[in-house]
C-alpha positions as CSV (number, residue, x, y, z in Angstrom):
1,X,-2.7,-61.6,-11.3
2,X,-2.5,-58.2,-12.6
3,X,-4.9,-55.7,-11.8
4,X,-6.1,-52.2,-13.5
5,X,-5.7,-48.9,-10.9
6,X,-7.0,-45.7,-11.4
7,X,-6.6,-42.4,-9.6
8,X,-10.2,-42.7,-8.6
9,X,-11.3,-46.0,-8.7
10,X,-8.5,-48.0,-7.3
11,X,-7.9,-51.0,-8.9
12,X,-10.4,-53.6,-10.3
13,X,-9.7,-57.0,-12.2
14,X,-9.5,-56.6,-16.4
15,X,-10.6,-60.3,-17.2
16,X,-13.0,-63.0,-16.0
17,X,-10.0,-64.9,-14.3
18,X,-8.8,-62.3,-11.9
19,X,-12.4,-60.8,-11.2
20,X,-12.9,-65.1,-9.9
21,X,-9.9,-64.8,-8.1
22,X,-10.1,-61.4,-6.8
23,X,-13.5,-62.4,-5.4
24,X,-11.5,-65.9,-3.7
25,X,-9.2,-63.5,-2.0
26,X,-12.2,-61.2,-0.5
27,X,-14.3,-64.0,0.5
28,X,-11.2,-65.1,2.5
29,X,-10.9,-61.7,4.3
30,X,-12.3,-60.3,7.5
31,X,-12.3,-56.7,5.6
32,X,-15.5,-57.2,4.0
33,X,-19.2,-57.6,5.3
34,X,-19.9,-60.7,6.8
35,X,-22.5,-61.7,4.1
36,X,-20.0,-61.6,1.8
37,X,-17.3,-63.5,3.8
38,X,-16.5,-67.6,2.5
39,X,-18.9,-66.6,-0.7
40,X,-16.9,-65.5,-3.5
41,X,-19.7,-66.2,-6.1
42,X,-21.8,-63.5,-4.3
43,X,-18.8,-61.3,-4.1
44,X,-18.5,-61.4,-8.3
45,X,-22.0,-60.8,-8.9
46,X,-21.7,-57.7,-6.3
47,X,-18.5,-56.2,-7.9
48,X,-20.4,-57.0,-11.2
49,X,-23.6,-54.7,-10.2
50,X,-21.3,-52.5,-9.0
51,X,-19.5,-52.0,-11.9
52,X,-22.7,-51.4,-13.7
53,X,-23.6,-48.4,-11.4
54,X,-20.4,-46.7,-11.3
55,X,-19.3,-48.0,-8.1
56,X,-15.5,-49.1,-7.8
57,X,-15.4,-53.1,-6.2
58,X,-14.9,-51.8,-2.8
59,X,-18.0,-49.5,-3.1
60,X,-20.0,-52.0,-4.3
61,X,-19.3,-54.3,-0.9
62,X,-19.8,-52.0,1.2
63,X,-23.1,-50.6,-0.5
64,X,-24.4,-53.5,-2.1
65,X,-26.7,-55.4,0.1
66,X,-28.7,-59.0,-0.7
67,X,-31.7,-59.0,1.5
68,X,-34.4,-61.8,0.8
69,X,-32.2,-62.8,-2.1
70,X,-32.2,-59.3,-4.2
71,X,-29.8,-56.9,-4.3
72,X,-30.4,-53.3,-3.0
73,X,-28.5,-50.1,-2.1
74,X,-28.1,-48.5,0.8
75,X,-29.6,-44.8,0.7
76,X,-26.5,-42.5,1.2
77,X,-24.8,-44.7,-1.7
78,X,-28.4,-44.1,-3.4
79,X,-27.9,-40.5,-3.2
80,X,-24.4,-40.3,-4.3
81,X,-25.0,-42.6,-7.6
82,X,-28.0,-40.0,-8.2
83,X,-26.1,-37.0,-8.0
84,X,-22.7,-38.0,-9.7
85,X,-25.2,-38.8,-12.9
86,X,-25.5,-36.1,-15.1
87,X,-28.9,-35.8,-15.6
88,X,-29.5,-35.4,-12.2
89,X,-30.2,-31.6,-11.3
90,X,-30.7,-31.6,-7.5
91,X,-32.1,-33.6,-5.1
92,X,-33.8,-31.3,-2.1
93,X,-34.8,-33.4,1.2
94,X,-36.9,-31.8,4.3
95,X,-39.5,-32.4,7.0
96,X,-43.1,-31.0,6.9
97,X,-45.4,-30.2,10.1
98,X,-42.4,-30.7,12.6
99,X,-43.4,-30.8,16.1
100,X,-47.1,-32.3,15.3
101,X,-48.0,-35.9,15.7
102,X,-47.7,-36.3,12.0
103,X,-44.3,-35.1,10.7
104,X,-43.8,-35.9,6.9
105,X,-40.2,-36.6,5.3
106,X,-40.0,-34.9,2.0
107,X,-37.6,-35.9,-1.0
108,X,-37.9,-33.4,-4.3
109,X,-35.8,-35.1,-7.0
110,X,-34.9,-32.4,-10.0
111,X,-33.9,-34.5,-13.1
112,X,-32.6,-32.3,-15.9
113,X,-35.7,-31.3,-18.4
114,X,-38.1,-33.2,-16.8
115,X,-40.7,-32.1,-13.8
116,X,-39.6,-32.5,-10.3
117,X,-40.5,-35.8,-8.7
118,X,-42.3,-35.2,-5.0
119,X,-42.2,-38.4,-2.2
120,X,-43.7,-38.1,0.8
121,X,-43.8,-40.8,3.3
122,X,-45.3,-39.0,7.0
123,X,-45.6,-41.2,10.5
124,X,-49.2,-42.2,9.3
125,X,-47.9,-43.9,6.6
126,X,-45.2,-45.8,8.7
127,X,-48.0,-46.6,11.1
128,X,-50.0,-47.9,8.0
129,X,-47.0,-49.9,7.3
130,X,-47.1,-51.5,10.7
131,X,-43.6,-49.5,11.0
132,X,-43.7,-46.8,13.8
133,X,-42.3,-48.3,17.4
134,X,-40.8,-51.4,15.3
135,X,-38.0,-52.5,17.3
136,X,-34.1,-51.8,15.6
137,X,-33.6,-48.5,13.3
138,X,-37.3,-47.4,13.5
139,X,-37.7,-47.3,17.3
140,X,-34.1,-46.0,17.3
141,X,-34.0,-43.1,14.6
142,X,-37.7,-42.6,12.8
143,X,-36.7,-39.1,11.5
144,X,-33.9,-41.0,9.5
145,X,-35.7,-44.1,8.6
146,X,-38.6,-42.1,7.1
147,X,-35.8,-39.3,5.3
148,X,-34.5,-43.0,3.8
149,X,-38.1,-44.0,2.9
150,X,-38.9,-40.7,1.2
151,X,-35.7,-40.8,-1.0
152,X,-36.2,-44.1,-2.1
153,X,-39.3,-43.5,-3.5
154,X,-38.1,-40.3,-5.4
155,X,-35.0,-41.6,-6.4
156,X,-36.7,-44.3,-7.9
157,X,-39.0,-42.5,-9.6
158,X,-36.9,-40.2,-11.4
159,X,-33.6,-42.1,-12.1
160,X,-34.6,-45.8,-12.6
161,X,-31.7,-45.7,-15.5
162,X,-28.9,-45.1,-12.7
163,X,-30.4,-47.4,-10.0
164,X,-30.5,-50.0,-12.1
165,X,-33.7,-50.9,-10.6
166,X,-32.3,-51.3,-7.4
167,X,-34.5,-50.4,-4.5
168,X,-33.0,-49.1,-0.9
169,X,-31.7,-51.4,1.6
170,X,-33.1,-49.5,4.3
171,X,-36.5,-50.6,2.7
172,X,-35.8,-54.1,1.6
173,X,-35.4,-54.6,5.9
174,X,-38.8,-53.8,6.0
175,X,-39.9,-56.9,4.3
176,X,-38.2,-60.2,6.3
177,X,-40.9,-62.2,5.0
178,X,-40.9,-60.9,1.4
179,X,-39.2,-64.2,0.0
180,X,-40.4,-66.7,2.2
181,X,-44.1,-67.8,1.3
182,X,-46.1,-68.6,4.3
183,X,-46.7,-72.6,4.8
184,X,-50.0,-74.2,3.5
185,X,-50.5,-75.3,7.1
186,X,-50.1,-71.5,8.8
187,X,-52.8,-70.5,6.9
188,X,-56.4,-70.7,8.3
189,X,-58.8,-70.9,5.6
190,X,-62.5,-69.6,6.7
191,X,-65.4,-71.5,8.0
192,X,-67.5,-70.9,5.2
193,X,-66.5,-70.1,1.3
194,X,-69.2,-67.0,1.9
195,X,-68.2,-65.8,4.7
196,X,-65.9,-63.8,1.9
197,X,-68.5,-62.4,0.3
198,X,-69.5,-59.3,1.4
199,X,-72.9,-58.4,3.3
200,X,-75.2,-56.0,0.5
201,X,-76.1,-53.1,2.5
202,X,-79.7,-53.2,4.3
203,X,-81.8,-50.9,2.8
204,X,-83.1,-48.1,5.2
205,X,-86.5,-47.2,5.9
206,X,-87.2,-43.4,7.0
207,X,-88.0,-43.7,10.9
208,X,-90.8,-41.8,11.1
209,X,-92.2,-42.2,7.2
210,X,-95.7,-43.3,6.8
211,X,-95.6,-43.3,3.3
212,X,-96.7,-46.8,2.4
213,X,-95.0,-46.9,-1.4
214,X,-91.7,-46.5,0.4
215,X,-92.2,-49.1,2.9
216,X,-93.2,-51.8,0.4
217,X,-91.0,-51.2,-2.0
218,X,-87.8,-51.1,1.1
219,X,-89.4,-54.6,1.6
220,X,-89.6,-55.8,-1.7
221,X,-86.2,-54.8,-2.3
222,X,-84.8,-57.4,-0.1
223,X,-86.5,-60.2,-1.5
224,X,-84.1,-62.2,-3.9
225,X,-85.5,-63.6,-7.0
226,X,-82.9,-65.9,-7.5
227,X,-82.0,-66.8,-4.0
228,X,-77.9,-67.9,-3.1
229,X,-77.3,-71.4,-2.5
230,X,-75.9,-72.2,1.1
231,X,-75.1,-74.6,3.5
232,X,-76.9,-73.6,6.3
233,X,-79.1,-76.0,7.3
234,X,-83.4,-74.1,9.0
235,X,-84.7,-76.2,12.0
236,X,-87.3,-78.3,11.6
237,X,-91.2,-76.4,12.0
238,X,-92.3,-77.8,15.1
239,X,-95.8,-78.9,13.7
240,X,-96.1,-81.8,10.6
241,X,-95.4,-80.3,7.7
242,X,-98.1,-80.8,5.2
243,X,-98.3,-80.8,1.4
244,X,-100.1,-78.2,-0.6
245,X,-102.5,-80.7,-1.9
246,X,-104.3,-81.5,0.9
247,X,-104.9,-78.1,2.0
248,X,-108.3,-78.8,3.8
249,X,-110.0,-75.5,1.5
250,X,-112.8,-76.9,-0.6
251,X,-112.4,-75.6,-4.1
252,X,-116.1,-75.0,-6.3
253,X,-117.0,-77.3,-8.6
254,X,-115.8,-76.2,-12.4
255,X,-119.6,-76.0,-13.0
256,X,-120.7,-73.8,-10.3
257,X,-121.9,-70.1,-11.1
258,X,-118.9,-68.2,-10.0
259,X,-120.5,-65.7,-6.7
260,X,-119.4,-62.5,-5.7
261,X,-116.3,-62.0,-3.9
262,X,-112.8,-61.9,-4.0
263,X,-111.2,-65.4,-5.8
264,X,-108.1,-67.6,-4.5
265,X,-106.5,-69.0,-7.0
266,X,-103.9,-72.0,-7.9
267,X,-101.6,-72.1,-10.3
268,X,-102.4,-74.6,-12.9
269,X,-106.5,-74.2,-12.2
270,X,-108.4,-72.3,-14.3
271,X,-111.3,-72.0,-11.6
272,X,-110.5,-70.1,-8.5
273,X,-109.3,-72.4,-5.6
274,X,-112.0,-70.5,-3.0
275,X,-113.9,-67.5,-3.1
276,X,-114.6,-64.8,0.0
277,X,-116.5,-61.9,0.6
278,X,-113.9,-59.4,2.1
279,X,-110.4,-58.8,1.5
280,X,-109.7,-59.6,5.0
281,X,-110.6,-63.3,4.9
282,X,-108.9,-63.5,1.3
283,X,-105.4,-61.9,3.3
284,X,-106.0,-64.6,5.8
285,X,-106.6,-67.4,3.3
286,X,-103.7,-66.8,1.3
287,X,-101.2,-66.5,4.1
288,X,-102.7,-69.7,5.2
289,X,-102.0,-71.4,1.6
290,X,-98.6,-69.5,1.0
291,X,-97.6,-71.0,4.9
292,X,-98.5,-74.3,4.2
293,X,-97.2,-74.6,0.6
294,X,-93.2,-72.6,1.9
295,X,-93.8,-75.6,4.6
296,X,-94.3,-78.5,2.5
297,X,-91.5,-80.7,3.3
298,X,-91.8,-83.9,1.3
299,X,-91.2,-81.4,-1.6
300,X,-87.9,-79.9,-2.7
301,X,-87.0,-76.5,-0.9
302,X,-86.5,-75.1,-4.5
303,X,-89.8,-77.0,-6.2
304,X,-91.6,-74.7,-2.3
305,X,-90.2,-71.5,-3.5
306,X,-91.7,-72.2,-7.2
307,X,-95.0,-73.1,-6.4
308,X,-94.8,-69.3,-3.8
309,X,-93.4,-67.2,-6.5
310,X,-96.3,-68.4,-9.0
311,X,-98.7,-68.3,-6.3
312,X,-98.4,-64.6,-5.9
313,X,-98.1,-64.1,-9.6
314,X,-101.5,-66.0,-9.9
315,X,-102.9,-64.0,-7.3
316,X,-100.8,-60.7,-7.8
317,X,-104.4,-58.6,-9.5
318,X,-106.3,-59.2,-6.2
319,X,-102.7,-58.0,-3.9
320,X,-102.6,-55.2,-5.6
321,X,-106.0,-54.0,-4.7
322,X,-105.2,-54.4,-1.1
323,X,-104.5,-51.7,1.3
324,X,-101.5,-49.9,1.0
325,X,-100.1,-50.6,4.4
326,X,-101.6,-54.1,4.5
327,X,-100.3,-55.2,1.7
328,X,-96.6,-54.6,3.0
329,X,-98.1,-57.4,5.8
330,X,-97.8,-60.0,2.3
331,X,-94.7,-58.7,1.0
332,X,-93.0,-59.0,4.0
333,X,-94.1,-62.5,4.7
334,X,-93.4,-63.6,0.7
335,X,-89.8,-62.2,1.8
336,X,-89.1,-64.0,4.3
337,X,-90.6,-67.3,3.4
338,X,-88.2,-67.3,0.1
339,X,-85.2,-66.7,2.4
340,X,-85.9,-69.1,4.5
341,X,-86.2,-71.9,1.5
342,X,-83.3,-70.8,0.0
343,X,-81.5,-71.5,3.0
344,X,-82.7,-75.0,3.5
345,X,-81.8,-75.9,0.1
């Protein structure tokens, strides 16, 4: 086998049949790194990325590291490849806020006609990381692992073309589990599909407001029209549920002179349902018929929240002319009676 040698390089193999059995010899040889050793197809694709960097075959072993099956550079090599380039300008490396709890390593890569490139990577980012007090290099030197952290990042950034896209090998150790999917089985799905879905936000009432607008409309604002469908399942009312129909509330004959008062009304009926003589019985009337009608149980939970959404519709000219502050009693009860529904369906 005959072999090229330079002054600087050493010597490398000129054809495809001595770079195969120059990289038989290696994997045969205590000399090189143990990942290497009895893989000579690793050991040609490493001299091979090597050669594409600038790095003599030797280099590139020694350098060259395959960790969770992709290749990466170690961060003095990193450096070196940077700075033999000639587009590189300088490279500047330092610590910031030394002898606080939060000491940041700083990498200013100068490429030549372009704007420096600034990394920072500081303890709170390695705690962040879950990195600080990891047991090996970081629990052993944390100044150098985060120098090698903030380098990487600037290197990267501002000479991609040398790297080759390669990334550091002192970060590629950070990620063990990077190629190695969790099993279906180690992974807990949740309890409930909505337990994902965020809360919304409660809206908040002034404590000591006694501004009724703001009240009612805080209330109305929680009320859903188009309630979310979920699998929770409301007890049971402890008395009979009983259908809207029957409600025992005897309804005037459609040819009786309409009297005074304040009108019930059903949707579907042209007459009112009941009449009463003060607001205060028609409140109580109508949380009577809205209660019995959200408690209907031979009907569908959705059909129930209907037959409350066009009751107060039908009824919504006499709410309106309710107190202020009573009114909010209605609202509130509305609200929760829909929520409730929409949970049983």
């Amino acid at each position: 086998m005959q072999l090229t040698t330079t002054n600087q390089r050493g010597f490398a193999p000129a054809t495809l049949t001595e770079a195969v059995t120059f990289s038989e010899m290696l994997s045969n040889s205590n000399m090189v790194p143990k990942a290497y050793q009895g893989k000579p197809q690793d050991i040609l694709v490493c001299v091979q990325w090597g050669m594409e960097m600038g790095l003599a075959p030797m280099q590139a072993l020694q350098n060259i590291a395959v960790i969770n099956g992709k290749p990466s550079v170690y961060g003095d090599a990193m450096m070196a490849l940077v700075q033999a380039s000639p587009v590189c300008e300088d490279v500047e490396e330092y610590f910031e806020n030394e002898g606080t709890p939060n000491p940041v390593a700083v990498c200013v890569a100068k490429r030549r006609g372009r704007k420096p490139v600034i990394a920072k990577f500081s303890v709170e980012d390695a705690k962040r990381a879950g990195l600080w007090a990891k047991q090996g290099p970081w629990s052993a030197y944390p100044k150098r692992m985060m120098q090698m952290r903030a380098r990487g990042f600037a290197l990267r950034d501002a000479f991609p073309d040398v790297l080759k896209g390669l990334i550091s090998a002192e970060e590629a150790q950070d990620y063990p589990e990077e190629a190695k999917p969790r099993p279906a089985k180690d992974i807990t799905p949740p309890r409930n599909p909505l337990d994902m879905v965020a809360k919304p936000e409660p809206v908040a009432i002034p404590a000591q407001t006694s501004d009724a607008a703001i009240i009612e409309a805080a209330l109305a604002d929680t009320v859903d029209p188009e309630p979310v469908e979920v699998m929770a399942v409301i007890p049971h009312a402890e008395e009979e549920p009983v259908e809207v129909e029957h409600v025992e509330l005897q309804p005037l004959p459609d040819d009786s002179d309409q009297p005074l008062g304040f009108a019930l009304r059903v949707p579907g009926r042209e007459q009112p349902f009941s009449f009463h003589q003060s607001l205060e019985e028609w409140q109580d009337a109508y949380e009577e018929l809205a209660d019995k009608t959200a408690r209907a149980g031979k009907r569908p939970a959705r059909e129930r929240m209907t037959a409350l959404k066009e009751l107060r519709v039908a009824n919504e000219e006499t709410i309106q002319r309710i107190d202020s502050i009573k009114r909010i009693r209605h609202t509130a009860s509305y609200a929760q009676r829909i929520k409730a529904l929409g949970a049983a369906q």
